[in-house]
C-alpha positions as CSV (number, residue, x, y, z in Angstrom):
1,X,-108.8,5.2,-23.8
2,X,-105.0,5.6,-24.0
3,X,-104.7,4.2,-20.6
4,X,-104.3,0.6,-22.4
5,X,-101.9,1.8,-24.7
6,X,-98.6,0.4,-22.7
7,X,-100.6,-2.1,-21.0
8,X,-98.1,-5.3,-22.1
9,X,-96.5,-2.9,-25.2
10,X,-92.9,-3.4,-26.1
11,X,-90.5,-0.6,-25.5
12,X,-90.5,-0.1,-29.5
13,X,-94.9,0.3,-29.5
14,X,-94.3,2.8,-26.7
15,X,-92.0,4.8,-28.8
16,X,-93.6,4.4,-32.2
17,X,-94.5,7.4,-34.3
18,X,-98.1,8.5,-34.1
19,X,-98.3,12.0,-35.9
20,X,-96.4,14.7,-37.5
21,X,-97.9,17.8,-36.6
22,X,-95.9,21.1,-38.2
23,X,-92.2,21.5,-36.5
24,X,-93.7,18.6,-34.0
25,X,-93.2,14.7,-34.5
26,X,-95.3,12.9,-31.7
27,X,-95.1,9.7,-29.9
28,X,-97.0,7.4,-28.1
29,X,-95.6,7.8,-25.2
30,X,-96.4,12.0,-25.8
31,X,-100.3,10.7,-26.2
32,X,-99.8,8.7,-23.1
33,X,-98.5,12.0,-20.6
34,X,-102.6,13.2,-21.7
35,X,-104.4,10.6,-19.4
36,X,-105.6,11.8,-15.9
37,X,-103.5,12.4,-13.3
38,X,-100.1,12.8,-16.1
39,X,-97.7,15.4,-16.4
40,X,-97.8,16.8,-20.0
41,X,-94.5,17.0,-21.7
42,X,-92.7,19.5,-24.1
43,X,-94.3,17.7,-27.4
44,X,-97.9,18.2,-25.8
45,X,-97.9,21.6,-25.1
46,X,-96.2,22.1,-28.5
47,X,-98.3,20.1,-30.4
48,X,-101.5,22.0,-29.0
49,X,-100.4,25.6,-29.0
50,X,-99.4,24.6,-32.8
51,X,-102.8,23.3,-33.5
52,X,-104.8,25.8,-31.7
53,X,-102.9,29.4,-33.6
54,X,-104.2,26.6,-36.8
55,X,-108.0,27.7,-35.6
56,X,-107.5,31.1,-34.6
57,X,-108.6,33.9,-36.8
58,X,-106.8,35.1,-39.3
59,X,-106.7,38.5,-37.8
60,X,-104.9,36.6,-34.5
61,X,-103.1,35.2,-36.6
62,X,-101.1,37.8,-38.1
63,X,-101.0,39.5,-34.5
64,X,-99.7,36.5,-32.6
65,X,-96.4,34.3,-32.7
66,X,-96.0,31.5,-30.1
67,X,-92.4,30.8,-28.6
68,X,-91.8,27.5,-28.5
69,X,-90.7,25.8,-25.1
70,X,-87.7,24.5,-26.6
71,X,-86.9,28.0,-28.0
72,X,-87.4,29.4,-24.8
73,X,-85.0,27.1,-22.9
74,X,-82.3,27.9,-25.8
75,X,-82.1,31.7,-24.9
76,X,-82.4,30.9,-21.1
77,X,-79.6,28.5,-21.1
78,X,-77.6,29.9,-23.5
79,X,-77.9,33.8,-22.9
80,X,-77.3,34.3,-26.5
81,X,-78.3,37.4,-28.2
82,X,-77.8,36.2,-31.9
83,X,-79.4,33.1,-30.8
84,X,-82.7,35.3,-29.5
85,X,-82.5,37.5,-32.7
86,X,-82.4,34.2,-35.0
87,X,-85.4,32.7,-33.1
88,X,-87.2,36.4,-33.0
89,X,-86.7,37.2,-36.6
90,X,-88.1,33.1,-38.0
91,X,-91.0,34.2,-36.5
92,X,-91.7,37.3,-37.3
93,X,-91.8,38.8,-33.8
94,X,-91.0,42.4,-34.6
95,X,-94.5,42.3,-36.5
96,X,-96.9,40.9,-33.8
97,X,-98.6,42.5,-31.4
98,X,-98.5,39.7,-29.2
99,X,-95.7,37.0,-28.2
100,X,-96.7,34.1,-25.9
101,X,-93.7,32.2,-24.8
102,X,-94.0,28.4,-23.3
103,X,-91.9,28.5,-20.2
104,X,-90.5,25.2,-18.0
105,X,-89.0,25.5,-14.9
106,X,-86.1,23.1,-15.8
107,X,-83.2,24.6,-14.3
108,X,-80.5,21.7,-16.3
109,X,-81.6,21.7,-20.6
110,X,-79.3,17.8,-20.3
111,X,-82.4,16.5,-17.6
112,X,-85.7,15.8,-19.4
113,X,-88.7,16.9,-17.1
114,X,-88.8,20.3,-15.1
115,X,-91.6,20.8,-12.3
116,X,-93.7,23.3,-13.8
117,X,-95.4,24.9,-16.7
118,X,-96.1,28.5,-17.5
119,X,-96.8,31.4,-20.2
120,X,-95.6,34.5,-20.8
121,X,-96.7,37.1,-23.1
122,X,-95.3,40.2,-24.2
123,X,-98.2,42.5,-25.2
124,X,-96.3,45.2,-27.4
125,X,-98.9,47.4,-27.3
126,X,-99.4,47.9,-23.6
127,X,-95.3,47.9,-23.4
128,X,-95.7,44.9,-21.0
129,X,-95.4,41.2,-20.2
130,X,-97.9,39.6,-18.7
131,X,-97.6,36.2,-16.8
132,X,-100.0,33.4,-16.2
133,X,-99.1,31.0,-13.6
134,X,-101.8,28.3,-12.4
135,X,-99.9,27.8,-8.8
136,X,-99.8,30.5,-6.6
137,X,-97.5,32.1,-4.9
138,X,-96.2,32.8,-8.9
139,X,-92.7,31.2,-9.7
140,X,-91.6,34.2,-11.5
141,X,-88.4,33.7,-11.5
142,X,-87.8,32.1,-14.4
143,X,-90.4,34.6,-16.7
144,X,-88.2,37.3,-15.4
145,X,-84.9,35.6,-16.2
146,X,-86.4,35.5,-19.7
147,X,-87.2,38.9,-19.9
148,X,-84.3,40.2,-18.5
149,X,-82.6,38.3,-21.7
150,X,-84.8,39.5,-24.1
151,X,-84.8,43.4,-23.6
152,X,-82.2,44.5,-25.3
153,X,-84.0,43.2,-28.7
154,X,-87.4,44.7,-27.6
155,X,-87.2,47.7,-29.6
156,X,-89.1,49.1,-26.3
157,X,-87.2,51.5,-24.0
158,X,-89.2,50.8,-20.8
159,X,-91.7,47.4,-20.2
160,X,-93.4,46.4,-17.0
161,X,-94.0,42.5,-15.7
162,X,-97.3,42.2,-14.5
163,X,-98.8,38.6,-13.0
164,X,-102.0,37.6,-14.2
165,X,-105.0,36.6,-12.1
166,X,-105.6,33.5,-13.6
167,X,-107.4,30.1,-13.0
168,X,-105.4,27.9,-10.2
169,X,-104.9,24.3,-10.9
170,X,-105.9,22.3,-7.3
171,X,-103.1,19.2,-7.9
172,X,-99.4,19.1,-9.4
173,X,-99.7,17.7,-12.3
174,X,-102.4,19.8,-14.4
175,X,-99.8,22.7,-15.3
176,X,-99.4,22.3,-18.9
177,X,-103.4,21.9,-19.2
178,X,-103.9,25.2,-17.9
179,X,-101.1,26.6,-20.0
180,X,-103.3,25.2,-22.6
181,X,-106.1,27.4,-21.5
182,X,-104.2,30.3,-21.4
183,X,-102.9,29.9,-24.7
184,X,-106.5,29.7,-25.6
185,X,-107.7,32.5,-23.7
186,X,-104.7,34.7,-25.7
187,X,-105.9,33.7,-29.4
188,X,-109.5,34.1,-28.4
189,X,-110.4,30.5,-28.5
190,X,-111.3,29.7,-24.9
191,X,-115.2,29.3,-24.5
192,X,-114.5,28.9,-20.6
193,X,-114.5,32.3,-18.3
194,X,-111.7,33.0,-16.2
195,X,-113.8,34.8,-13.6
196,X,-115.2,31.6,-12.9
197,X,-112.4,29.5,-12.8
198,X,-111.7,26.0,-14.8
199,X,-112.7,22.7,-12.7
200,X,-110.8,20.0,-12.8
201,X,-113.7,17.6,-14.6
202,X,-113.4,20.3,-17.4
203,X,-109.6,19.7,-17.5
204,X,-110.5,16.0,-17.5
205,X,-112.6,16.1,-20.5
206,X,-110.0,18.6,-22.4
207,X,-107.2,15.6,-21.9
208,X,-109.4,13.4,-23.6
209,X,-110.4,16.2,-26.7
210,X,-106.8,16.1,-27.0
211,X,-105.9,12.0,-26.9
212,X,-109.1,12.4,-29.8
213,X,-107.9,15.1,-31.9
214,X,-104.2,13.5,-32.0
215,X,-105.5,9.9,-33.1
216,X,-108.3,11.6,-35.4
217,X,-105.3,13.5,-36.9
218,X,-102.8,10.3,-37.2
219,X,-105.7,8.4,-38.5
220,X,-106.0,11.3,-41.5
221,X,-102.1,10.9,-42.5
């Protein structure tokens, strides 16, 4: 469907305004990182996690806060404690039981891109973080750069780091969709079972759910 969309578009069609979504404006050229074989960007993976806390139960709701990816590369790059206390306290952090933070392995916040997507949580009540990573060996690295960071404003004296057995992508480029799952999986929205994996025709069809809920959506404002 979106395949076509910069098939003989001007620079300005690629970049026109499609939807305003909460805290995220989207683009067609964010619709266009959705088709097979694309690596989704920063406005995707917001967008979705965004829209799916929207359907979560109210009870998730009030237990769960999502860190954006942007958010997250603002207290890895800049180290800042006030910084990580601002961000903590807009979203009500200290209060949720859960915190799932979007992470990219972009080593330079000037460079658009990165190599990877992954998620974090911090489960308060366990006293732990958990990470999800769809390529194995895990890239920890970065997760536990974060963490490191973000102790001191824990309000927990002792937290473990524990990697997920998760769903493995089978390509480069599928990253953020899993993410996607995971983020599903934590506010109990995922229908698929991580015991038996998530194929890649499933992925497929999820890419397109999300090209039809974005135009559905832009088509309502």
């Amino acid at each position: 469907m979106c395949s076509s969309l910069f098939r003989g578009s001007t620079d300005s069609e690629k970049d026109a305004k499609i939807l305003s979504y909460g805290d995220v404006v989207l683009y067609n050229s964010d619709l266009y990182t959705l088709n097979p074989g694309m690596w989704l960007n920063d406005n995707i993976i917001s967008f979705a996690s965004e829209y799916l806390l929207s359907k979560a139960s109210q009870d998730v709701k009030e237990q769960v806060a999502i860190v954006s990816a942007a958010s997250c590369e603002l207290i890895r790059h800049s180290g800042d404690m006030e910084i990580v206390r601002e961000v903590f306290f807009s979203l009500g952090f200290f209060k949720k039981e859960k915190v799932l933070f979007i992470l990219n392995d972009r080593d330079d916040p000037t460079i658009v891109g990165g190599n990877h997507w992954s998620l974090l949580v911090f489960d308060r009540g366990n006293a732990r973080f958990e990470y999800y990573d769809s390529m194995r060996p895990a890239k920890e690295a970065v997760a536990k750069q974060l963490v490191n960071i973000i102790k001191p404003v824990l309000g927990t004296k002792e937290v473990s780091f524990v990697i997920v057995d998760c769903p493995q992508q089978r390509n480069s480029h599928d990253c953020g969709m899993y993410v996607i799952e995971f983020v599903k999986h934590e506010l109990k929205l995922s229908t698929e079972s991580f015991s038996l994996g998530i194929c890649s025709s499933y992925i497929d069809s999820e890419r397109r759910k999300w090209q039809d809920t974005i135009l559905s959506l832009s088509k309502a404002q």
